[in-house]
C-alpha positions, 0 to 999 in steps of 0.5 A: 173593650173591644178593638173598634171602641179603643181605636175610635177613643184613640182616633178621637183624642188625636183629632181633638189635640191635633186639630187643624194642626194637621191634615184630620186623616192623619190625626185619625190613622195614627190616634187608631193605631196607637188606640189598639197597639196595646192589644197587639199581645193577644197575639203573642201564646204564653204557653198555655190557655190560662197563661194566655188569659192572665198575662193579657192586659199585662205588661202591654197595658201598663201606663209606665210603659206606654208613657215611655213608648209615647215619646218615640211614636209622636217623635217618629210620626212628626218627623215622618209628616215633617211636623216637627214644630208639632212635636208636642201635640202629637205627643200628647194626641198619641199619649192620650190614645196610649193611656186611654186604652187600658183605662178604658179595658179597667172599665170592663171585669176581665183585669188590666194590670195598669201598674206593671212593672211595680204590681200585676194587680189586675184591675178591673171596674165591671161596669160596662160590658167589652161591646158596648155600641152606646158607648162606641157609636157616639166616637164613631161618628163624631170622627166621620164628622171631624174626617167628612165635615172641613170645618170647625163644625167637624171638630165640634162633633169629635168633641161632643163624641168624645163628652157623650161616650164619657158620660155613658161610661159615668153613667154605667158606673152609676147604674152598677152602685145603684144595682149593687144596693138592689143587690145588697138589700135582696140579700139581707131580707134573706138575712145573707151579709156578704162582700163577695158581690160581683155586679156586671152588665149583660152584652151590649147595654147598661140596663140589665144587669148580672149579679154573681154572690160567692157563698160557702159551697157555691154561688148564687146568681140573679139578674136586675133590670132597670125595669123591673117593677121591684127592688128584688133580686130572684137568685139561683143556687148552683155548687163548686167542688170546694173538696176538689178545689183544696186538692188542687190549689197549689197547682198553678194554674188554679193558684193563678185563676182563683187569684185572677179572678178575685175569687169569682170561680167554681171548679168541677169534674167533667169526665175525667178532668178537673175544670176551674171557670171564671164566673165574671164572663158567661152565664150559668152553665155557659162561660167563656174562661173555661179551663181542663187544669187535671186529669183523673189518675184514679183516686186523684187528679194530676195537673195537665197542661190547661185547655180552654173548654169554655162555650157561648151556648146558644146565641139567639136563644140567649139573645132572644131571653135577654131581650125578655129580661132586659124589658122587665119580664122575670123569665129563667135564664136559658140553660 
């Protein structure tokens, strides 16, 4: 999720365990700190576009790690506000907004390896979108509340933030089982049976949802609203360049992607360069994990250090289609 979701989750817990245990700022700076710590790695350059997109989330986001870290920060902090007596609250406060963190990122599609260092498996629920203002406003202002309000009241609306913005995270996972079987019975009207489904919200909302299908030779893609007026799914056809990606797949970097992204990608030739793209962030032709992995040397492809060439296209226009779509209008997706 996005760094304002996982520091206001990480100042919510705190407050919620702290309590009046300690001035409610406090509980609040150190739960946000500890809430967006983790993400500190995006900072650190691997080497390279993909090595920086498949080592994020890694070792930074494992719960081992951060249940070892957790110790010396609550130690640290009681000692700095001369709390020691509450030790143990500050412990569990800081664990909690430590832990939470990549819980919350296994919510979203793009992989958190949670069990580093005994897998790097990244998993990854795909049920809510990284920016979610449903899912962050509830946290929100239910710290203003437990910051603004000096009465128990104030922690009341921390609590109730903290159950609303769990049930929306519930309820996205519910509406993706429910789109998932939309999904599966578009498909086999079709006489199509197949495991490869990939169902994910489109940005900042639970309602309409993006469904990618791997198919031999390509992909299709459709969209679903939870107000549409049928339980059908219309798709759209495009191709990889299965031929291209067979002369490349022991290069590492499309080793490391097609295994990254669980098979949800395409490759292609753009110029004179070989392109392998996650197809669980975009939109067709449009996505945000693009990568240059080889350059033509005439007639093959030798690997070349990956840069990113991924696109966002037009915003506003993108905006303006998903509105349409997202209230039942089944209009073409923009190109």
């Amino acid at each position: 999720m996005d760094s304002l979701s996982q520091i206001a989750l990480g100042s919510a817990l705190t407050i919620g365990v702290m309590g009046r245990r300690t001035v409610v700022w406090k509980a609040a700076l150190w739960g946000g700190v500890c809430g967006t710590l983790p993400d500190l790695d995006s900072f650190i350059n691997f080497g390279d576009a993909v090595r920086n997109m498949t080592y994020h989330r890694a070792e930074s986001h494992s719960l081992f790690y951060l249940t070892l870290i957790s110790l010396p920060i609550a130690w640290s902090v009681s000692r700095l506000h001369a709390e020691s007596q509450h030790f143990k609250y500050w412990w569990l406060g800081l664990w909690l907004a430590l832990f939470t963190h990549p819980l919350l990122d296994t919510m979203t599609v793009y992989g958190t390896q949670l069990l580093q260092p005994f897998s790097d498996y990244p998993f990854a629920i795909g049920s809510i979108f990284i920016i979610d203002p449903m899912y962050t406003l509830p946290l929100l202002i239910g710290c203003v509340c437990a910051l603004v309000v000096k009465n128990a009241a104030g922690l009341r609306w921390n609590m109730i933030g903290i159950v609303l913005s769990t049930t929306y995270l519930l309820w996205s996972a519910v509406v993706q089982i429910h789109v998932h079987s939309v999904a599966k019975e578009s498909l086999l009207t079709r006489g199509i049976n197949t495991e490869k489904i990939l169902v994910t919200p489109s940005p900042f909302n639970t309602l309409l949802w993006r469904i990618v299908v791997i198919r031999e030779g390509g992909f299709e893609e459709g969209y679903y609203s939870l107000f549409d007026r049928e339980r059908k799914i219309r798709f759209d056809r495009f191709t990889t360049d299965t031929a291209l990606y067979e002369s490349l797949k022991d290069v590492w970097a499309v080793d490391r992607m097609a295994w990254f992204t669980r098979g949800f990608f395409k490759m292609q030739i753009k110029g004179d360069k070989a392109l392998i793209t996650d197809l669980r962030m975009g939109q067709e032709p449009h996505y945000i994990f693009s990568f240059a992995v080889a350059q033509s040397q005439s007639p093959t492809f030798a690997a070349i250090t990956p840069e990113s060439v991924g696109s966002r296209g037009n915003l506003s226009e993108g905006f303006s289609w998903l509105w349409t779509r997202l209230k039942g209008n089944d209009v073409p997706s923009p190109k």
